[in-house]
N, C-alpha and C positions, 0 to 999 in steps of 0.2 A: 399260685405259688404260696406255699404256708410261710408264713413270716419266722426267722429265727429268733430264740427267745428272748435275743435283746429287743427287738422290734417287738415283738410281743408284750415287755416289761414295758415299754416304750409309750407305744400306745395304748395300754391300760391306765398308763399312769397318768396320761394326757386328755384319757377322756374324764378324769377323776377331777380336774382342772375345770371352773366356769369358764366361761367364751372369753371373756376379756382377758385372761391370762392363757387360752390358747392361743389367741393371735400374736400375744406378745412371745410363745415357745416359737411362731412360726418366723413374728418379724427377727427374732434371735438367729433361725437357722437360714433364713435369706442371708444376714449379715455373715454366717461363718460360710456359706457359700459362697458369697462375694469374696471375702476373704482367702478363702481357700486358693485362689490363682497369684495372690501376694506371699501365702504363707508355704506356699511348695517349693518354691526355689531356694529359701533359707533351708527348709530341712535337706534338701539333697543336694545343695552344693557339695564341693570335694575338698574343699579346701577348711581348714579344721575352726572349730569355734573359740575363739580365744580364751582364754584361761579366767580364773581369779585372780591370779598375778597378773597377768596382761592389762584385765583392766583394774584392779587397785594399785598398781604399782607405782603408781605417782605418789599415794597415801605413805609406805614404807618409808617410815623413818620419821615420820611427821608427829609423832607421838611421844613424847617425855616418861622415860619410866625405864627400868631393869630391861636389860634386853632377855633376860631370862625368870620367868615367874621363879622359879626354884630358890632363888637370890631371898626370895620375902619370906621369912618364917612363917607371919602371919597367917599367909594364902597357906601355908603345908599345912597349917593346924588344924584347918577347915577340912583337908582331903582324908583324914582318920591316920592321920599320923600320931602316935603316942610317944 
């Protein structure tokens, strides 16, 4: 079987690596193997992945200041306002 050219990229680039840092490419891809049977059921669950609102939503509103930048002249100065 000819290797596709990622595996090709792959393995060139890995024999370019001395031994001590290919064992360490391999203990990596044991570890995303292992991994791999934890990290499958989050990506194809069905049910949706929470937002940026969902999870900073406790934060909102906990900060002092214009609830509108536009309110600051200052800050417009800066955006090439003449």
């Amino acid at each position: 079987m000819t290797p596709s050219p990622i595996e090709q990229t792959l393995l060139n680039q890995f024999r370019q690596l001395p031994q001590a840092l290919q064992q360490l490419v391999i203990q990596f891809i044991n570890l995303l193997l292992a991994e791999r049977s934890q990290v499958t059921p989050l990506l194809s669950r069905s049910e949706p992945s929470p937002s940026v609102f969902d999870l900073a939503g406790s934060l909102i509103g906990s900060a002092e200041g214009p609830s509108d930048l536009s309110t600051n002249p200052d800050y417009l100065e800066g955006m090439g306002r003449e």
